[in-house]
Every structure is written in structure tokens, then in C-alpha cells.
C-alpha positions in Angstrom: 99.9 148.8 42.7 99.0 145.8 40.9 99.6 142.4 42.1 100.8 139.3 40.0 97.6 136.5 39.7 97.6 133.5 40.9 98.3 132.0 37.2 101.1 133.7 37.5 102.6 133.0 40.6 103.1 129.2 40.8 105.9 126.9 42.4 107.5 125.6 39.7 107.5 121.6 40.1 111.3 121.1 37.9 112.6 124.4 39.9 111.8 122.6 43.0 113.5 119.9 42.6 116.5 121.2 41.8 116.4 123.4 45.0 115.9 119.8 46.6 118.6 118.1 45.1 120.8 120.7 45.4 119.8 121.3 49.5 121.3 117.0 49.3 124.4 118.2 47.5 125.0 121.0 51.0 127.4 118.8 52.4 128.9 122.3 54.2 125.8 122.5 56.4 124.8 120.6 59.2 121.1 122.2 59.8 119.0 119.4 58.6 121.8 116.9 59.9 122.2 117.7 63.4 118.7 117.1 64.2 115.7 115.1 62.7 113.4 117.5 60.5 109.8 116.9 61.4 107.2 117.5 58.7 104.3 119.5 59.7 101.4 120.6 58.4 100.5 123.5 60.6 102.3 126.6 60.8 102.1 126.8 64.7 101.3 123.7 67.4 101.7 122.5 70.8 104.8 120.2 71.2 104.4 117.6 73.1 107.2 116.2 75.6 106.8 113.4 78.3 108.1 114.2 82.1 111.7 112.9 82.7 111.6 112.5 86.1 108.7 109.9 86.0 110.5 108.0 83.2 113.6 107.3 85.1 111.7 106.5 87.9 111.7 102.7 89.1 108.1 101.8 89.5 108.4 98.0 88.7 108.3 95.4 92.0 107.4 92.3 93.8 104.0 90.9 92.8 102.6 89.0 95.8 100.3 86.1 95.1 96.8 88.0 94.3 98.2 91.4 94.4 98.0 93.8 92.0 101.0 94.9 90.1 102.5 98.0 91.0 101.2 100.7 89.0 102.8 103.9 87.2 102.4 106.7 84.7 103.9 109.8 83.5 102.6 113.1 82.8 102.6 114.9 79.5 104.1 118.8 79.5 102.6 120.5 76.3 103.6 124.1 77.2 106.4 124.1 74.4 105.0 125.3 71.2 106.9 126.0 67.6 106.1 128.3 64.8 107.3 128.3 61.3 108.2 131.6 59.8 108.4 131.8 56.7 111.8 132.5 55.0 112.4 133.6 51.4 114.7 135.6 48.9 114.5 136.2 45.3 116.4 136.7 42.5 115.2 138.5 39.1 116.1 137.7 35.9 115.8 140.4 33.2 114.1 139.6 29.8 117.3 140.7 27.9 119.5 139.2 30.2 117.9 135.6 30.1 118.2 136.3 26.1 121.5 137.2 25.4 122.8 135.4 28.1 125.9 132.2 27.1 125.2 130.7 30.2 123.2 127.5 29.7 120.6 126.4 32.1 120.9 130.1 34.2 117.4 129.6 35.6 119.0 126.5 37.3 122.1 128.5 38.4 119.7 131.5 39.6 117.6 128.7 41.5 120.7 127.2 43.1 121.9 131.0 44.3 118.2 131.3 45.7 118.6 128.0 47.5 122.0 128.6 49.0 120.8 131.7 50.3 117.9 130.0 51.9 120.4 127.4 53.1 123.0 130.3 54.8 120.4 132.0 56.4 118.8 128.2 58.0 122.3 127.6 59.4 123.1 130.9 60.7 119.4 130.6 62.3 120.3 127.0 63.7 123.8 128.2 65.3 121.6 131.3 67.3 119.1 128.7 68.6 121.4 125.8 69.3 125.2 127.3 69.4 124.6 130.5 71.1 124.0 131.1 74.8 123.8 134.5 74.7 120.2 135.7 76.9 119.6 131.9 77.5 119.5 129.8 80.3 121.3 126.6 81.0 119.7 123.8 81.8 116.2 125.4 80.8 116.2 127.1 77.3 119.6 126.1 76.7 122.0 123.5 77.4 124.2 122.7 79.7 127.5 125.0 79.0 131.1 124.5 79.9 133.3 127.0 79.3 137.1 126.8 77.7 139.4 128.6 79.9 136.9 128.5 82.9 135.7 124.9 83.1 138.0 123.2 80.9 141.3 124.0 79.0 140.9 124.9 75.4 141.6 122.2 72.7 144.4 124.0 71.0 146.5 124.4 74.2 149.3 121.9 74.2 148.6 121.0 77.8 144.4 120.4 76.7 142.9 117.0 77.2 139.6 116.8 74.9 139.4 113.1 75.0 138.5 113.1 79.1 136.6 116.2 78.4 134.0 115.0 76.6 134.0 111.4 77.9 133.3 113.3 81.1 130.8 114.9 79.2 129.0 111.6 77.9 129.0 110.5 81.6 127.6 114.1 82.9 124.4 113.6 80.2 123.7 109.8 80.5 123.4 110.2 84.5 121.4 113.2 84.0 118.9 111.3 81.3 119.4 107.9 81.0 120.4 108.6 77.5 123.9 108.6 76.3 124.6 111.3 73.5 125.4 110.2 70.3 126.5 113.6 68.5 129.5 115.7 68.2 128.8 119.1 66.0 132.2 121.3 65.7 133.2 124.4 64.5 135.7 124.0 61.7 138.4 125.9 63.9 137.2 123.2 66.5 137.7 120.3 64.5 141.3 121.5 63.3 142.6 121.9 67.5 141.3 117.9 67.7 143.1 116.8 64.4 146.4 117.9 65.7 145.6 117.5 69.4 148.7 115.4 71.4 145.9 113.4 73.5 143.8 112.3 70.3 146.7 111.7 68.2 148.2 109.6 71.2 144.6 107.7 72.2 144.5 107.1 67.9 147.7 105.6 68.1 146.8 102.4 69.6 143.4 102.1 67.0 143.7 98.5 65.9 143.1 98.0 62.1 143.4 101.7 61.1 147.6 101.3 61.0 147.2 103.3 57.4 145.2 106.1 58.7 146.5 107.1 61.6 147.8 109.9 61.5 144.9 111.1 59.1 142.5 112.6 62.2 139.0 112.1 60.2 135.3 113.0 61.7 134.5 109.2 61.4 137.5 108.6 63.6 137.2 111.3 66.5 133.4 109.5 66.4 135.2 106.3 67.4 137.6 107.8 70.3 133.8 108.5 72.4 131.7 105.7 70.7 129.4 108.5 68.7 127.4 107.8 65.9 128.4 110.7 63.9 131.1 113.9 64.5 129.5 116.6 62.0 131.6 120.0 61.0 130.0 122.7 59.6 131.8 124.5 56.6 129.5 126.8 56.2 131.1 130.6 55.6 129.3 133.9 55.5 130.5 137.6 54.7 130.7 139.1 57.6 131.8 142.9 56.9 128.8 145.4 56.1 127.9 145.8 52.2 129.3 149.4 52.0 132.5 148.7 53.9 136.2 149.4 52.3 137.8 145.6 52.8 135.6 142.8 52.5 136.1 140.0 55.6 134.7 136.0 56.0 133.9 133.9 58.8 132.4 130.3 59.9 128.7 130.3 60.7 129.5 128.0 63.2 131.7 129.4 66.1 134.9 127.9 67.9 132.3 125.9 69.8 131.3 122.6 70.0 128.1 120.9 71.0 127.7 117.4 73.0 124.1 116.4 72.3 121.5 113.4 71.7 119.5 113.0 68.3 117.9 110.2 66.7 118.1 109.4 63.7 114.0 109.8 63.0 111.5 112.2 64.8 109.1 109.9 66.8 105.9 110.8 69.7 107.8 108.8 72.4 111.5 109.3 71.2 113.6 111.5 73.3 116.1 114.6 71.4 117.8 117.6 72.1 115.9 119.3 69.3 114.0 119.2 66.4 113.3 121.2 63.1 109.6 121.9 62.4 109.4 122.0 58.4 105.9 123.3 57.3 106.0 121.3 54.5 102.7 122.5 53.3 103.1 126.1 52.7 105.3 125.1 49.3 103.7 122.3 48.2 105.4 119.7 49.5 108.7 121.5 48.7 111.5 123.1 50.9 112.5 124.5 49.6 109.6 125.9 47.5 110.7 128.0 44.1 108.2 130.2 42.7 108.5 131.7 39.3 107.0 135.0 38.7 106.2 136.7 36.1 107.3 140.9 36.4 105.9 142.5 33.1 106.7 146.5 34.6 110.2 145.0 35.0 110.6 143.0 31.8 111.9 139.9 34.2 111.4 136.8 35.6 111.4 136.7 39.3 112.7 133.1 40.9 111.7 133.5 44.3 112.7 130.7 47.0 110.7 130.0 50.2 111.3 128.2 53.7 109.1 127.8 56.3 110.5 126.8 59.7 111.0 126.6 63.2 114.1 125.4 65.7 113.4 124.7 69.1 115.3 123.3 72.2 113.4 120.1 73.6 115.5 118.4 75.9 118.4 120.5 77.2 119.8 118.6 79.5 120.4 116.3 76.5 123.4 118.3 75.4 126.5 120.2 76.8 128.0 123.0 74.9 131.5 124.2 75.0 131.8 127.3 74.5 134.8 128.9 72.9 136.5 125.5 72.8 139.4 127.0 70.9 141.1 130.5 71.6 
């Protein structure tokens, strides 16, 4: 079978860039939020992480008069590798579709149903690395799980006390680390139990110079109650009933869980995270997404094909504490 040249195949610059801008415009998704994105330029590499113990360790002491200081070090653990598969989906666009077609711009509106395709699948593929225990371990390739019902009671119960939850939480990580968490990522069934919860509402009662919004329970709010940098909710819906079936049935990407966790704010060789998203930038150009446009003569189309390449990985997972099923 014949394959399509490389004069052929190309990413298209303009194409791109409206997959880019249009990624921006996600604000349902919390992939590329959650955690710092880190630019690569190798499909697969060794990721380097420095040894808490020796970090946290007090080393520092007394000099005596022509002593040497006290000396230290850490040690470097490079076992941890990533690998960034490459993700893609395509659309194509028949010849006498494309002509008779009213629709203005429709390679831009088949380029934005390629990208939020691409963008669906990254955030169902974040929440099974970082909001799903399931054949993990905690405290190894996982975090740190409390369970509703078990360990705490769930949010939406009217007896539930989220607020001492979590701030035992916060105190749980930063005695672990050394590093207090600064993120909150919910479910949207999640974030609607803390909006109406009696302890929130109650604590948010008493927030001076906010008399006008108070009873309006915002994410920028709940990130004040635990002094967080950000509360992020993921909107992000998916079809969940198989193709052929006879009723058609929706549900959040995102669980009724809710994840506890330290991120910065930019990737960095000495900078402690929970996680971190390995974007092989190179593959498309510079692009992620990447669109391609391709030409299908035995078809008579256009093929817009959009492409990915990524990995997610767990760095620090005593950085984080997920509650599982937080809601019933």
C-alpha cells in the first residue's frame, strides 16, 4: 500500500496554533494545571530525584576555633525514568464535503475536535496515574490515601468536617517532607459537598472583607480556608456507555475524589513536586499539540491528524494525600 511523502505529510504551522490556543482556552481541564509540564527533548530518560532523608537532615553545627566545618551531602536516586508515547487521532475531511460545506473556517473547527480529543484522553490519562489507586501502592508509586467512610467521614454527610480534614492533612505532609502542600484538585461532585458543607460555610462566615460573597463558596475561597495557592476542579466529562449501546450515559473524568498535593509553579533540577508531565516537545515541532495535514488522494480527503507525546509520572508521593471517594 502506498504511503503519503513526506511533502505531503507536514505539521501545519497556522493549524498548530490554533490547537495551542485552543489547549489555553481548556479551562475544564486540569492536566497541564495540576502539575508543571517539563519540556523534553528525548522520548525516554533517567529522572533524577535527590534523597529526602539526607535533606531534612540537620548537618549544620558548632565550628570550634580551627576546626573544620561540619560536612554533609545527599545522594542522587536516578532509578525513575519517563517515556513519552505518543498520542494522536484524526479526523478526515472529504473533498466534496470541505466544498459544499456553509461552515466557515471548518478546518479550524475539525482541528479544535482533534485537539479536544487529544485533550479528553490527556486527562482521563492524568486521573489513572494521579487519581486512581487501583494496583498501586501508597507511599511508594502512589500517594498517601485516606479513605471516606473508613478514615474520614464523607464531605456530603451533614455530620462531615472537611475543614479539620485536610488541615490535618497539610500537617500529615509537611512533617513528612518539610514541604507544606499547596494544591487542592476536586472532582466536581467533590467541590459541590464543600460549597454547601455546614463546617466551610460556618468557618467562611467569619472571612473578614468578603461580607458580599459569602455565601458564594468559590475555588479561590476554599483555597483561603487552608492557605493554598490554588483549589482546581476538573469539568471535564466523557461518554461513558459503549458506542453500540441502546441509552447513551456521561460522567466526570475526574472521580468523587480529591487530591492533597505539592506543585510548583515551574519544573526546576533541585525543586521538590509530587509530579511532573514530560512533554516531548520535539516530536511535533515544537508543538503540542502537533496538527498534521495530509493529503488522502484514494479517499478524495484531507486528513487533519493531531499528535501528543507524553509521559505522567509520580515523583514525590509522600508529597500528596488522596481521598478517595470523598463523597458517596
Amino acid at each position: 500500500m502506498p504511503q503519503p511523502t513526506t511533502s505531503e505529510v507536514h505539521v501545519d504551522t497556522a493549524l498548530s496554533q490554533i490547537a495551542v490556543a485552543y489547549k489555553l482556552k481548556a479551562e475544564d481541564f486540569i492536566a497541564d494545571k495540576a502539575f508543571p509540564i517539563v519540556p523534553v527533548k528525548k522520548q525516554s530518560d533517567k529522572v533524577f530525584k535527590f534523597t529526602k532523608e539526607y535533606w531534612l537532615r540537620i548537618v549544620a553545627g558548632l565550628r570550634a576555633p580551627g576546626a573544620e566545618s561540619r560536612g554533609g551531602g545527599f545522594s542522587i536516586d536516578s532509578t525513575t525514568t519517563y517515556f513519552a508515547d505518543i498520542h494522536a487521532v484524526h479526523m478526515d475531511l472529504p473533498l466534496a464535503t470541505a466544498r459544499n460545506s456553509d461552515i466557515e473556517n471548518l478546518e479550524q473547527q475539525v482541528t479544535e475536535w482533534v485537539t479536544q480529543q487529544l485533550l479528553m484522553e490527556r486527562e482521563a490519562n492524568w486521573a489513572s496515574t494521579f487519581f486512581d489507586d487501583t494496583g498501586k501502592t501508597a507511599g511508594s508509586d502512589f500517594w498517601y490515601v485516606k479513605t471516606g467512610g473508613t478514615d474520614f467521614t464523607q464531605w456530603d454527610d451533614a455530620s462531615s468536617d472537611p475543614v479539620k480534614d485536610i488541615n490535618d492533612a497539610i500537617i500529615e505532609i509537611t512533617k513528612r517532607t518539610g514541604i507544606r502542600p499547596n494544591k487542592l484538585i476536586l472532582g466536581p461532585e467533590v467541590f459541590a459537598a464543600l460549597k454547601t458543607n455546614a463546617a466551610v460555610k460556618a468557618l467562611l462566615a467569619y472571612a473578614p472583607g468578603t461580607p458580599d460573597v459569602k455565601p458564594l463558596v468559590t475555588a479561590e475561597l476554599l483555597a483561603k480556608i487552608w492557605d493554598l495557592d490554588e483549589v482546581l476542579v476538573s469539568w471535564a466529562t466523557y461518554t461513558s456507555s459503549a458506542e453500540s449501546a441502546s441509552s447513551v450515559s456521561y460522567n466526570f473524568i475526574l472521580g468523587k475524589h480529591a487530591l492533597l498535593v505539592y506543585a510548583p509553579p515551574n519544573p526546576g533540577i533541585l525543586q521538590p513536586t509530587g509530579g511532573y508531565i514530560f512533554e516531548w516537545t520535539e516530536y511535533g515541532a515544537g508543538f503540542s499539540p502537533a496538527i498534521s495535514v495530509i493529503d488522502m488522494p484514494e479517499l478524495k480527503a484531507t486528513r487533519i491528524e493531531g499528535e501528543m507525546a507524553y509521559d505522567m509520572v509520580i515523583l514525590g508521593p509522600d508529597l500528596g494525600i488522596f481521598f478517595k471517594n470523598a463523597v458517596s
